[in-house]
C-alpha positions as CSV (number, residue, x, y, z in Angstrom):
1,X,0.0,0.0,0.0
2,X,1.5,3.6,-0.8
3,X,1.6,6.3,1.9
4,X,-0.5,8.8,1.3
5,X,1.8,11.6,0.5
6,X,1.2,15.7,0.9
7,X,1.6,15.8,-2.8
8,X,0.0,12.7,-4.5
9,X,-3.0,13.8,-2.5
10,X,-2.9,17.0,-3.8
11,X,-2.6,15.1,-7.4
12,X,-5.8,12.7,-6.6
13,X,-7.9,15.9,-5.2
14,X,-7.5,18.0,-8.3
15,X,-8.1,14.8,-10.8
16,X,-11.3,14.3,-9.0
17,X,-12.3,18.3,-8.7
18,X,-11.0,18.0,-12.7
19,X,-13.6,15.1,-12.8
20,X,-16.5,16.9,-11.3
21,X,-16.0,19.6,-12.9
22,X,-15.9,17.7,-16.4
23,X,-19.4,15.8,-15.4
24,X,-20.9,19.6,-14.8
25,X,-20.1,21.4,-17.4
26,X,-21.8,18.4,-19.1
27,X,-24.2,18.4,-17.1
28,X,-25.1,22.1,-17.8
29,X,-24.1,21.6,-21.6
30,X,-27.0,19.4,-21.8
31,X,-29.1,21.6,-20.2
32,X,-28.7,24.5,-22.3
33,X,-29.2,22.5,-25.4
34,X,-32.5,21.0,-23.8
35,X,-33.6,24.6,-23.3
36,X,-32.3,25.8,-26.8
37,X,-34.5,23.2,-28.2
38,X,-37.6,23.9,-26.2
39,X,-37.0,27.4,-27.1
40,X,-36.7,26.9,-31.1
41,X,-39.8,24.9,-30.4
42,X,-41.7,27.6,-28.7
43,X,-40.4,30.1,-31.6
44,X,-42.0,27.6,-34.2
45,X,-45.2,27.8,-32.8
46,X,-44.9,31.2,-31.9
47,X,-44.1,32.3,-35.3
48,X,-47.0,29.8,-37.0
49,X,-49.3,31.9,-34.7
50,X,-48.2,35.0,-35.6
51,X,-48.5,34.0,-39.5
52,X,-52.1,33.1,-38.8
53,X,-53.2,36.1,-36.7
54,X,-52.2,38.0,-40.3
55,X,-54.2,36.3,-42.1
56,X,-57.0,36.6,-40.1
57,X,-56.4,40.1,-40.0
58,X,-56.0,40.3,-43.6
59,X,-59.8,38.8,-43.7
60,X,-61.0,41.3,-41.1
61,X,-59.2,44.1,-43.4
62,X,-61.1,43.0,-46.3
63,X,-64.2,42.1,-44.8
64,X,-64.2,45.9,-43.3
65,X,-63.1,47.2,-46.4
66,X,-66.2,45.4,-48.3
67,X,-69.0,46.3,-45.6
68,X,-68.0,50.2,-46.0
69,X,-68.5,49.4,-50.0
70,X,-71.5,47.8,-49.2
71,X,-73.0,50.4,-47.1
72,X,-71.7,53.5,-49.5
73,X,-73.7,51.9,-52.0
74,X,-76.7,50.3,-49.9
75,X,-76.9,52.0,-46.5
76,X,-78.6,49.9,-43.7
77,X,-82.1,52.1,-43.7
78,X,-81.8,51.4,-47.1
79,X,-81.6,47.4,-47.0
80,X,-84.5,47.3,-44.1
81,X,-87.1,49.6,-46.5
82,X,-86.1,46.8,-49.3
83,X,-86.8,44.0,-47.0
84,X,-90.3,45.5,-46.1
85,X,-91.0,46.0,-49.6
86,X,-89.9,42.2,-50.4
87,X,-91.9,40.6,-47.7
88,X,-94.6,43.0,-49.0
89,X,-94.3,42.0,-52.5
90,X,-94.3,38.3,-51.2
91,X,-97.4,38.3,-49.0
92,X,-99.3,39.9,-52.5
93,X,-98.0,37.2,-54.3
94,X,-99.4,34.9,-52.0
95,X,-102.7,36.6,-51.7
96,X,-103.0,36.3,-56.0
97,X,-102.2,32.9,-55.8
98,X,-105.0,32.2,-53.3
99,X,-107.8,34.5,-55.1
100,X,-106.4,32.2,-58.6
101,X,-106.7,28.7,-56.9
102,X,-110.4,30.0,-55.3
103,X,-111.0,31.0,-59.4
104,X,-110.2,28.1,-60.6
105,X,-112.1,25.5,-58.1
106,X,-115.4,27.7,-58.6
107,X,-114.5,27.6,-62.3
108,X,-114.2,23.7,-62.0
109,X,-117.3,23.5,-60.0
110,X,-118.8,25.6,-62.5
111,X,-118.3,23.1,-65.3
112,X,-118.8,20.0,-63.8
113,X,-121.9,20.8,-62.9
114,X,-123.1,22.9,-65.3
115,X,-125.9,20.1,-66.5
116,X,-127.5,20.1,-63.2
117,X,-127.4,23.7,-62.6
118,X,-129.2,24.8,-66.1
């Protein structure tokens, strides 16, 4: 067995703080790359957000951009008197329609029993 000696004590202390300080550094090497990655990752996602938030905004922007058209051309008073006027127009169609169909029935009436009646 060797004597432990002031200096190869000295030798085996700083080979084993050398060592240590070899597995740390690796240790925190590893760690920054673990973070690095998470943070590209993050980044990715970050930046596929971004890229959609502009194109919903881009939609928005043109959507906007079409309403004002819309309503420099056809204001909203405007669109309610036309709706009026449709469901007006509508109810009179429906109201011709009924006074033909009562026409015609009569009318049918009328000729199929025209023999009994004069």
């Amino acid at each position: 067995m060797e004597n432990p000696t002031p200096e190869n004590h000295n030798s085996n202390t700083f080979a084993e703080y050398g060592m240590l300080m070899l597995h740390e550094l690796k240790r925190l090497n590893s760690g920054q790359e673990d973070l690095k990655k998470d943070l590209d990752a993050k980044f990715t996602s970050l930046q596929k957000q971004i890229t959609e938030f502009k194109g919903i905004e881009k939609d928005v922007e043109e959507l906007w951009e079409w309403k004002n058209k819309v309503t420099d051309v056809w204001s909203p008073p405007q669109m309610n008197s036309a709706k009026g006027e449709i469901y007006n127009q509508k109810g009179f169609q429906q109201k011709a329609m009924g006074v033909i169909i009562v026409f015609q029935v009569i009318l049918t009436l009328i000729i199929a029993f025209k023999d009994k009646l004069f």
